[in-house]
C-alpha positions as CSV (number, residue, x, y, z in Angstrom):
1,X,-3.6,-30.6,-25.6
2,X,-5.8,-27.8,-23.8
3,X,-5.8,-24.5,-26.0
4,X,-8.6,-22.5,-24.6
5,X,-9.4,-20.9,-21.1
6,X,-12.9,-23.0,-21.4
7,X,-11.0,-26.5,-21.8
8,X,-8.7,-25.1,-18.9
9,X,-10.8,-23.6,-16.5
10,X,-13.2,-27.8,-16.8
11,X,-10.2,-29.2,-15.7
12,X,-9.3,-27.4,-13.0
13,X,-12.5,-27.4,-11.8
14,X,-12.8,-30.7,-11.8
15,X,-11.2,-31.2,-8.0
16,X,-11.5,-28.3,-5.8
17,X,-8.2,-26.2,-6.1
18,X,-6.3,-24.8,-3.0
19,X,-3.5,-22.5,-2.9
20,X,-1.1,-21.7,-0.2
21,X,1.0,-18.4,-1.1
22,X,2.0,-14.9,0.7
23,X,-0.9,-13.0,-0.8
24,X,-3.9,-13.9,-2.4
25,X,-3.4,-11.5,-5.4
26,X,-0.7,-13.8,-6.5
27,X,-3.5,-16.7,-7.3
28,X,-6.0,-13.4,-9.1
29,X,-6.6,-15.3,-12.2
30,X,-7.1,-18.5,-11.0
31,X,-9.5,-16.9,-8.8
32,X,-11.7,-15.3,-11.4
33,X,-11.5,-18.1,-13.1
34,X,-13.5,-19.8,-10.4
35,X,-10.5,-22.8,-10.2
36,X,-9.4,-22.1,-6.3
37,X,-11.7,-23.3,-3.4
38,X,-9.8,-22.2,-0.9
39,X,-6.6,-19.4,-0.1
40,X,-4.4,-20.1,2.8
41,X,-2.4,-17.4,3.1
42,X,-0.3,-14.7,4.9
43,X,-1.8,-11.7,4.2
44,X,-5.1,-11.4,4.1
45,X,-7.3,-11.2,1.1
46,X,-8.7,-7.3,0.0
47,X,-12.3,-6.4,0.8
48,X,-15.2,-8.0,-1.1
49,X,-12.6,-10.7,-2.5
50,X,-14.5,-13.3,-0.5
51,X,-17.7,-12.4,-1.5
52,X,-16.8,-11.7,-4.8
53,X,-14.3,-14.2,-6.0
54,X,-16.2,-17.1,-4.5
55,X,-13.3,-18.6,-2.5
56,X,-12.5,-18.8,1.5
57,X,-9.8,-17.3,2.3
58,X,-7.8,-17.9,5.3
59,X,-4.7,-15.9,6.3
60,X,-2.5,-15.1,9.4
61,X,-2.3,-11.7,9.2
62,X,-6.1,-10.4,10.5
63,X,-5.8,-13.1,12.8
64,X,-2.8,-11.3,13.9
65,X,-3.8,-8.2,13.2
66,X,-0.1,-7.6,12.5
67,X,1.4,-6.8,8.8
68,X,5.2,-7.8,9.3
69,X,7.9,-9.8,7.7
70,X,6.7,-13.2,8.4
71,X,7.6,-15.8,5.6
72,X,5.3,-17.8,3.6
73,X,6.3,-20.7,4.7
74,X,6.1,-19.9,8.3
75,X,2.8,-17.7,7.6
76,X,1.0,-21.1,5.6
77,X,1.9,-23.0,8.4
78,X,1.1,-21.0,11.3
79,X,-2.9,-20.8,9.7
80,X,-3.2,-24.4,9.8
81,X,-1.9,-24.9,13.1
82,X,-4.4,-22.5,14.4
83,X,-7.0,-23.4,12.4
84,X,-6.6,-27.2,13.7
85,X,-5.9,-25.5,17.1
86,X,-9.4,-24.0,17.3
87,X,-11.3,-27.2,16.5
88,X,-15.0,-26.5,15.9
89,X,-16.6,-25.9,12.7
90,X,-12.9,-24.2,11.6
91,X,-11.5,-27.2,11.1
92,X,-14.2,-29.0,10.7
93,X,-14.6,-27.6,7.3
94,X,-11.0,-29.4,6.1
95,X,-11.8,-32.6,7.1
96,X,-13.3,-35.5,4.6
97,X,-12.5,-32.4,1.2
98,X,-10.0,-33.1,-1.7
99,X,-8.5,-30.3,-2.9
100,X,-5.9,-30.3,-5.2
101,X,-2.9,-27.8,-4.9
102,X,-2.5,-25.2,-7.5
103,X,0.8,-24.4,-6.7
104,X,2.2,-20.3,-6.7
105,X,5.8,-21.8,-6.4
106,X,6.9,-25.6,-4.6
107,X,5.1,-27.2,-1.6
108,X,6.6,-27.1,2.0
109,X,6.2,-30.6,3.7
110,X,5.0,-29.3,6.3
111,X,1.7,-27.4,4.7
112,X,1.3,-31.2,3.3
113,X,1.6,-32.7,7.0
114,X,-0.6,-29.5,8.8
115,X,-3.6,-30.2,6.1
116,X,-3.6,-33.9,6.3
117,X,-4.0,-33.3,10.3
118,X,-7.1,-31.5,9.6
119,X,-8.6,-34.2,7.6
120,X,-8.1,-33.2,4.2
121,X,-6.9,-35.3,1.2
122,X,-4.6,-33.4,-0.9
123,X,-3.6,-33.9,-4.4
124,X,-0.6,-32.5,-5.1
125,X,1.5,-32.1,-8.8
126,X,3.9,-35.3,-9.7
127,X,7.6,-34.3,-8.1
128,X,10.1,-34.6,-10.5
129,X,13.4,-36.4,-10.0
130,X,14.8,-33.2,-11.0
131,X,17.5,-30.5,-9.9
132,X,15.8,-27.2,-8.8
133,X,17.0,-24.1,-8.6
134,X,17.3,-23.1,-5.4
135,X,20.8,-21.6,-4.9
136,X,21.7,-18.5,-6.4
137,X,25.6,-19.7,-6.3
138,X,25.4,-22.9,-8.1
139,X,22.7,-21.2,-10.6
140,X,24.7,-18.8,-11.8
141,X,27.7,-21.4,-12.3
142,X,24.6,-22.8,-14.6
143,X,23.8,-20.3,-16.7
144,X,27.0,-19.7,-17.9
145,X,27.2,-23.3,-18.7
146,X,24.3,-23.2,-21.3
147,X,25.4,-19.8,-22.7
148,X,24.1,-17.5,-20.6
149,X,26.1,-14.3,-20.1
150,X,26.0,-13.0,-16.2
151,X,27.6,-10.2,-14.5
152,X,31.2,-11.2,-13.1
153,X,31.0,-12.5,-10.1
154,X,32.4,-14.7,-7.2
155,X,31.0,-17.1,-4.4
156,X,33.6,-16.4,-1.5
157,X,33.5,-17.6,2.1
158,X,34.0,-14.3,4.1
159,X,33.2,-10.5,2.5
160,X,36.6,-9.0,3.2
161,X,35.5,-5.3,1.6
162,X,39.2,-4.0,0.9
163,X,39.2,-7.4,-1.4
164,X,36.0,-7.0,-2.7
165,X,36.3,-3.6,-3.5
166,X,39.7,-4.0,-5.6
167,X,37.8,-6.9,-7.7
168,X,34.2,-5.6,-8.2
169,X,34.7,-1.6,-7.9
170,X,33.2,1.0,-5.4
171,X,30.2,-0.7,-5.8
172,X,28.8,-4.3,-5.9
173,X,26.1,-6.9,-4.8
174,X,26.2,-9.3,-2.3
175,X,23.6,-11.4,-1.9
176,X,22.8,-14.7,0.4
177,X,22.1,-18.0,-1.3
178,X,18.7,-18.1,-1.1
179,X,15.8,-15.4,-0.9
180,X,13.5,-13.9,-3.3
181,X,11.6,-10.4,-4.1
182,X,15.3,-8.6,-2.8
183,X,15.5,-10.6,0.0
184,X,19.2,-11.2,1.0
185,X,20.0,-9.0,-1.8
186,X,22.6,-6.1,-0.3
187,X,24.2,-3.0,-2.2
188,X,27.4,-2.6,-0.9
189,X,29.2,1.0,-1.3
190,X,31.4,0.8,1.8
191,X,32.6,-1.3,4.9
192,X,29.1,-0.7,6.8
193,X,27.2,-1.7,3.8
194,X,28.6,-5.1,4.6
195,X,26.5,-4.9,8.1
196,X,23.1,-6.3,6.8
197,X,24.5,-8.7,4.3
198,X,26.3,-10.6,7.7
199,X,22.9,-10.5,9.9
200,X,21.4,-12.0,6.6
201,X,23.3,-15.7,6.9
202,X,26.2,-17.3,6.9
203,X,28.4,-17.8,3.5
204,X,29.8,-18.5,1.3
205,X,28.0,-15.3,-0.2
206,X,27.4,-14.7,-3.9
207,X,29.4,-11.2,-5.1
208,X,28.8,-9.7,-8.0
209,X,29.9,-6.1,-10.4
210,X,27.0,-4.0,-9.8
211,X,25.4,-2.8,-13.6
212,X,23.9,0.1,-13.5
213,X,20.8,-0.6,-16.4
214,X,17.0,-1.2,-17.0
215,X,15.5,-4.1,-15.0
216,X,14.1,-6.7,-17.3
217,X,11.9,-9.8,-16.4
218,X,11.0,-11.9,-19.1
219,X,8.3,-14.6,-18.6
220,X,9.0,-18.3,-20.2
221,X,6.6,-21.2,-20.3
222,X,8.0,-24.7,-20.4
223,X,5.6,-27.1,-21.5
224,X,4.7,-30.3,-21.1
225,X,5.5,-31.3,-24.4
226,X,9.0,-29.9,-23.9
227,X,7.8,-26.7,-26.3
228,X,9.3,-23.5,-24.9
229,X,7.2,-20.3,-25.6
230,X,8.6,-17.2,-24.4
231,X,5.8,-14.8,-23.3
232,X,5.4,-10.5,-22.5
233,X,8.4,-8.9,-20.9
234,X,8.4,-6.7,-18.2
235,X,10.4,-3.9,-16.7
236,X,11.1,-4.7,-13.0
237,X,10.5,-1.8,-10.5
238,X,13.7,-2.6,-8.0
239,X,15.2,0.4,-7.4
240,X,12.0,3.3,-7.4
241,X,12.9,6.5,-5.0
242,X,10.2,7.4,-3.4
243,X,8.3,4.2,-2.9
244,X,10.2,3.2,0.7
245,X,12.1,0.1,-0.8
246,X,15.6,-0.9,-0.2
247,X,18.2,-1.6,-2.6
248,X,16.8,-4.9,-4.8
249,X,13.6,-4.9,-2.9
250,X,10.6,-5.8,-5.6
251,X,8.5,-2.8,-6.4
252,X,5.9,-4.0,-9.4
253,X,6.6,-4.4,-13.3
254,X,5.8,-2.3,-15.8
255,X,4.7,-4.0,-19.0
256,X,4.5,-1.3,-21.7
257,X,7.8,0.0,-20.8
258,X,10.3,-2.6,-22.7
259,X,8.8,-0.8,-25.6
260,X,10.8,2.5,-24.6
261,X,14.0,0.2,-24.1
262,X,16.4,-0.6,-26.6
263,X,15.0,-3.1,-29.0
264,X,18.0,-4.9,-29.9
265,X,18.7,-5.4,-26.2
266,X,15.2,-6.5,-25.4
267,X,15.2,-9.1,-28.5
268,X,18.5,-10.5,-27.1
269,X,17.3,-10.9,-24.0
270,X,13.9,-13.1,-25.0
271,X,16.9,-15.4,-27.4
272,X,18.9,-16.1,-23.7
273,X,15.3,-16.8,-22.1
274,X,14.5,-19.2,-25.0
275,X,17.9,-21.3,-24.8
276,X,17.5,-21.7,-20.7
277,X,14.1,-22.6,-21.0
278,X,15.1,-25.2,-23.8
279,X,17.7,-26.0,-21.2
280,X,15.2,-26.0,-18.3
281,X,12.9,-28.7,-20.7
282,X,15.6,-31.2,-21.3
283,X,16.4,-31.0,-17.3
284,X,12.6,-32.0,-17.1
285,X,11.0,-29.1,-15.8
286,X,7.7,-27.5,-16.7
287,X,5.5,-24.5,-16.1
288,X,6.5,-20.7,-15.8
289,X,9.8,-19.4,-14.9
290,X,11.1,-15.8,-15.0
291,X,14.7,-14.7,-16.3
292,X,15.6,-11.4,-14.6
293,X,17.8,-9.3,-16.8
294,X,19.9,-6.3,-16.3
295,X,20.8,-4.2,-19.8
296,X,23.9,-3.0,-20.3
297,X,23.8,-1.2,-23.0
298,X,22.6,-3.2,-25.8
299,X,23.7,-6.7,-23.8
300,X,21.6,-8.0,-21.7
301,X,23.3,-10.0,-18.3
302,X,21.3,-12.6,-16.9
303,X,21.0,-12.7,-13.0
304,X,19.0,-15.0,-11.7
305,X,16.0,-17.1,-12.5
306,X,12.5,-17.7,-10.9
307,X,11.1,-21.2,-11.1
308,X,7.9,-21.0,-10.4
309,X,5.0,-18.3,-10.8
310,X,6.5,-14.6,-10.2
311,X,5.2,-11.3,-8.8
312,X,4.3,-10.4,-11.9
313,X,2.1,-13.1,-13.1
314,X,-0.8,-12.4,-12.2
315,X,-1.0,-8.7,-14.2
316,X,0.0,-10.7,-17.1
317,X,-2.7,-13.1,-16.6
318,X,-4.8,-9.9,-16.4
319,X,-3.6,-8.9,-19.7
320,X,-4.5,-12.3,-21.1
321,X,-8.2,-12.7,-19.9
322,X,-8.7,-9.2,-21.4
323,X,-7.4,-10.8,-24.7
324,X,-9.6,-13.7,-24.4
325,X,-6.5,-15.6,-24.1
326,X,-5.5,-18.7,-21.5
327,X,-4.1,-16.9,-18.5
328,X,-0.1,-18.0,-17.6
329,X,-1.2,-18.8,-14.3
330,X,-3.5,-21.2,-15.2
331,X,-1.2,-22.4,-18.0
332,X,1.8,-23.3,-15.3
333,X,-1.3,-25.3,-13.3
334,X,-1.6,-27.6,-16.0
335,X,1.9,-27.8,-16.7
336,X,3.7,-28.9,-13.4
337,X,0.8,-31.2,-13.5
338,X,1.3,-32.7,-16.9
339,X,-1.1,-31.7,-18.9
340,X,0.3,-29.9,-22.4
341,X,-1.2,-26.7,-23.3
342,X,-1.0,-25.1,-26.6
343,X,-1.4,-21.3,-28.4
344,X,1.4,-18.8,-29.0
345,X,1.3,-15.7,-26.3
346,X,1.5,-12.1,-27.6
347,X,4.9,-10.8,-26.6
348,X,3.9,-7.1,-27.8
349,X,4.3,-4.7,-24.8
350,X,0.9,-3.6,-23.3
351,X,-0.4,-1.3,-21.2
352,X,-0.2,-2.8,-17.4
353,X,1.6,-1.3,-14.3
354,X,1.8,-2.2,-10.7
355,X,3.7,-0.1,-8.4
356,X,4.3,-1.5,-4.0
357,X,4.2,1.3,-1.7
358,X,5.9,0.5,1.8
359,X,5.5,1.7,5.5
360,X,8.7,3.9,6.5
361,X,9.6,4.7,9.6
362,X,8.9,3.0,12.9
363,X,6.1,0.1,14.3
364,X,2.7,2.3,13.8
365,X,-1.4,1.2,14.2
366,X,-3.5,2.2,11.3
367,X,-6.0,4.4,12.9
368,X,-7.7,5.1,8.7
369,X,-7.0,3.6,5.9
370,X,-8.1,4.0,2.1
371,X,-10.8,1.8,1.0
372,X,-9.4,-1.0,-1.5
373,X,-10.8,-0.7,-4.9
374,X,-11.2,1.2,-8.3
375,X,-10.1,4.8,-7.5
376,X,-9.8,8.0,-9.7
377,X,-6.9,11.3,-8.5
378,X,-9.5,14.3,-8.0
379,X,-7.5,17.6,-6.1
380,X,-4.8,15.5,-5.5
381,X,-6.8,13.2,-3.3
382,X,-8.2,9.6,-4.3
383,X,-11.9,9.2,-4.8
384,X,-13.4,6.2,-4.5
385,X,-15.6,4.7,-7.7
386,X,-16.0,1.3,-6.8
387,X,-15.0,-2.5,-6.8
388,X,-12.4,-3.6,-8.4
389,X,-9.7,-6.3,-8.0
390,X,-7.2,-5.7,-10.6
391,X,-6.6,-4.3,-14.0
392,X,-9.7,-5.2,-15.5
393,X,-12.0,-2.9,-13.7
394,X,-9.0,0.1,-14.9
395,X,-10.4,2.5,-17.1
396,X,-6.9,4.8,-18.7
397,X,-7.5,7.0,-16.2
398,X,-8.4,4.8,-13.2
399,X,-5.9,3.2,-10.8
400,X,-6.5,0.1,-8.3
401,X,-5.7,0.1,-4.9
402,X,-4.6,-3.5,-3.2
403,X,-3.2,-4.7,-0.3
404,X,-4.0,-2.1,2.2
405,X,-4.0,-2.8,5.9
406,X,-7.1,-2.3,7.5
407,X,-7.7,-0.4,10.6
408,X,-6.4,-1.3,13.8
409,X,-3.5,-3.4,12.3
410,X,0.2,-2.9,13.1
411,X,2.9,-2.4,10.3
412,X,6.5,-3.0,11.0
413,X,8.9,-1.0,8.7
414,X,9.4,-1.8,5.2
415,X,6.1,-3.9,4.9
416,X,3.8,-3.1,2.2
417,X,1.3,0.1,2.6
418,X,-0.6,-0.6,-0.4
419,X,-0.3,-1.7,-4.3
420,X,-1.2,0.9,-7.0
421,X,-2.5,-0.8,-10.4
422,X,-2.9,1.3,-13.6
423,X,-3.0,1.6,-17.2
424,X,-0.6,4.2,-17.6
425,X,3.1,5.0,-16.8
426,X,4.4,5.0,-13.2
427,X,7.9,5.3,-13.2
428,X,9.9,6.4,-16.3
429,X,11.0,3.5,-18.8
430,X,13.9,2.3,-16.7
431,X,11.7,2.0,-14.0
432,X,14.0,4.1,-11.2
433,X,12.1,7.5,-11.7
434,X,8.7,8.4,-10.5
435,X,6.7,10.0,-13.2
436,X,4.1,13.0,-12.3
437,X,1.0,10.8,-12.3
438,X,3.2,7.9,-10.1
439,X,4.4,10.7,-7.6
440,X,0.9,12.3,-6.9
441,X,-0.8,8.8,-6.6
442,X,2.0,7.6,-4.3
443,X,1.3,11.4,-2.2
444,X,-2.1,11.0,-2.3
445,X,-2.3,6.6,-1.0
446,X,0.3,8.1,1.9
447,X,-2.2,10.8,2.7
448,X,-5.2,8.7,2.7
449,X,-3.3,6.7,6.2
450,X,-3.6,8.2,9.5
451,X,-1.2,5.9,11.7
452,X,-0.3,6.1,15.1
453,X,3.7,5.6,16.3
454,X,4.0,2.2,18.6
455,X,7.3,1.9,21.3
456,X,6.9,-1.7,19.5
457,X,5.3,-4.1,17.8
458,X,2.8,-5.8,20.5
459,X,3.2,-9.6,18.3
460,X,2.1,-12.5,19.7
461,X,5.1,-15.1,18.9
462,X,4.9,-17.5,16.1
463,X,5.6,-21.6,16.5
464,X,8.6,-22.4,15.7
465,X,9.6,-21.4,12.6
466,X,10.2,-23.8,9.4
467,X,13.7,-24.6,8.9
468,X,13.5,-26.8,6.0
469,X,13.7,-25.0,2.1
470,X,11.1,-24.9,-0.1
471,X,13.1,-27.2,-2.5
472,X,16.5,-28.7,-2.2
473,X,18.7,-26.5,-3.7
474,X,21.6,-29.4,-5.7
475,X,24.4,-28.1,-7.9
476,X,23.1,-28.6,-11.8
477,X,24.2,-31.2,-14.0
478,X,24.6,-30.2,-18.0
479,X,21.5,-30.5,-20.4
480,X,20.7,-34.3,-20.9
481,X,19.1,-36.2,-24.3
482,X,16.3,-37.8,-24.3
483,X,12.8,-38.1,-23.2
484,X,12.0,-36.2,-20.2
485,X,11.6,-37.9,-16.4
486,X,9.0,-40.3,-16.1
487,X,6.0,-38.5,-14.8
488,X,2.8,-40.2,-12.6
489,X,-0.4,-40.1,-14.3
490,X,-2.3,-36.9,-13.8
491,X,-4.7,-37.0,-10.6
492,X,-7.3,-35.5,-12.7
């Protein structure tokens, strides 16, 4: 059983880690750590990353020099097929490497297919002959079945809003079957609101009572030894005025502010997490998940989970290597791939915020942009102090600044402007309400832009898209006894 980040950090070092994921702040503590080679990726990685992080990093976006909505599956892919494309020393570099996969969340087969073109021999996690969670209609049917209690709801075939409205109130959710970080996730006050949850996909939708509550995310590790350790909550920012986010759209977490929930509610809400993560373990699966609550009061309703790494991970694994602790992220690395890891996590809230910023209004070209980095509010403005890639280089009165588009890139609407990371309060404890210090930080990023209004977006198209899911979402049989699926020996 591996217990400390030393022990950890040998054995993932042992075969040259890749990662393919939507951003390369996802994969932060695995890169400190010195456990990824290589970052394929859509966005690109912030400045002195590559330098500093001792990585290559390879992403779509400055290729592109276009910040839109492009998924990561489509994104991963896309790199590769250039990169193979180009020929040269480019691809040159894959060919005759292992790397292992460090996975953020599953593996599409066609990442696996792109990178063996280019030469590479890829290790990848055992698959387990297990059911995923991939469809927010049949998971919900789930976690009722182990106990769970969930918001009413119904999966129905068309959204008829006279219907809808007469079962679920003036206001309720509809959401697609698939989709994550808001995606496909629609608030729906009237007929119109309807609109954007049809151009989303076809049915049967998911429809559920909106609950007006706290956002609560609460990290659960599922280990290889079937123990189930639940880990730090987190308040979700989903619904933040001010930030340019839609309805459901992920905004950050805030992890000091469960402590200014109610307690009772919070504790309730890590006993739920527990009993689908034991549920999870006798399924057969291991590594991280995420249960996203919503409090009602003192009773917390369980929407949905995320099985894999979250958003959030990586500030918690931020929190842990400041605690001398071994870091989630690398903990779910061992896991999917077999290997038990041991040592309770704190669940005591902690000071850790990060807030997404996005682009409103139409297509522009950054003509200046912040520089990325450790920052300071002077006058209202941001001043600069230095490098810094996450929450360890935050002092209490510091803040962060990741994920900024460079200069000369084009940003559709809604796509991320920046990332503010900070010690201290953002939003109030709910996680809705800008405080102060989040409002003039949020001012001050938007006035650091200049950016120049485009007729449209001058993208080059992508190849065809990927049409197949990241995992097959199957409807979820009960709990079973027994030992867990039988597993192939670990690759390293």
């Amino acid at each position: 059983m591996i217990t400390s980040c030393d022990e950890a950090v040998a054995r993932l070092r042992a075969v040259p880690g890749l990662s393919c994921c939507s951003r390369p702040l996802l994969m932060l503590p695995l890169l400190r750590t010195g456990c990824l080679s290589a970052v394929v990726s859509v966005e690109g990685a912030d400045a002195g990353w590559a330098g500093g992080l001792g990585a290559a990093f390879h992403a779509l976006e400055p290729q592109r020099s276009v910040r839109d909505r492009t998924g990561t599956g489509t994104g991963v892919h896309e790199v590769l097929r250039r990169t193979a494309a180009a020929g040269g020393a480019a691809a040159g570099a894959w060919r005759g490497r292992e790397l292992a996969l460090l996975p953020y969340a599953g593996v599409r087969p066609a990442w696996r297919a792109a990178l063996e073109a280019l030469g590479a021999r890829v290790v990848e996690p055992p698959r387990l002959a297990l059911p995923v969670l991939g469809d927010k209609r049949a998971q919900r049917a789930w976690l009722r079945s182990v106990g769970a209690v969930t918001p009413p709801d119904a999966v129905v075939p068309a959204l008829d809003h006279r219907e809808l409205r007469r079962r679920f109130g003036d206001r309720y959710v509809v959401q697609t079957p698939t989709g994550s970080s808001g995606v496909g996730t629609h608030l729906v006050t009237g007929q119109d609101g309807l609109l954007p949850a049809l151009r989303a996909g076809a049915g049967p939708w998911l429809v559920s009572g909106y609950v007006e509550g706290p956002a609560l995310n609460v990290h659960v590790l599922v280990s290889a030894d079937s123990t189930v350790r639940v880990l730090r909550p987190s308040v979700q920012l989903t619904r933040v005025e001010g930030v340019g986010a839609p309805f459901g759209t992920y905004s950050g977490c805030d992890f000091a502010a469960p402590a200014r929930l109610s307690q009772p509610a919070v504790a309730r809400a890590a006993t739920v997490a527990r009993r689908v993560g034991e549920a999870l373990a006798a399924l057969g699966y291991r590594g991280l998940f995420g249960a996203d609550f919503v409090l009602d009061g003192e009773r917390p309703l369980l929407l949905e989970l995320n099985c894999r790494m979250q958003g959030s991970t990586w500030l918690l694994g931020e929190l842990e290597l400041a605690e001398h602790a071994l870091p989630s992220a690398l903990r779910h690395v061992l896991e999917v791939y077999g290997h038990a890891t041991g040592g309770e996590a704190r669940t005591d809230a902690a000071d850790a915020v990060q807030l997404v910023v996005r682009h409103t209004g139409g297509p522009v070209r950054v003509a200046a942009a912040p520089v990325g980095g450790l920052h300071r509010l002077k006058d209202g403005r941001l001043a600069y102090c230095g490098t810094g890639f996450g929450l360890l280089e935050c002092g209490p009165d510091d803040c962060v600044l990741l994920q900024l588009p460079s200069p000369g890139m084009v940003l559709e609407p809604g796509v991320p402007l920046g990332r503010i990371v900070a010690r201290y309060p953002l939003t109030g404890p709910d996680g809705t309400v800008l405080t102060v210090a989040g409002r003039r930080l949020v001012e001050a990023l938007r006035a650091g832009f200049v950016l120049e209004p485009l007729p449209q977006v001058p993208s080059e198209p992508l190849s065809e898209p990927l049409s197949e899911p990241l995992s097959e979402p199957v409807a979820l049989p009960g709990p079973r006894t027994g030992a867990g699926p039988d597993r192939a020996a670990a690759p390293w």
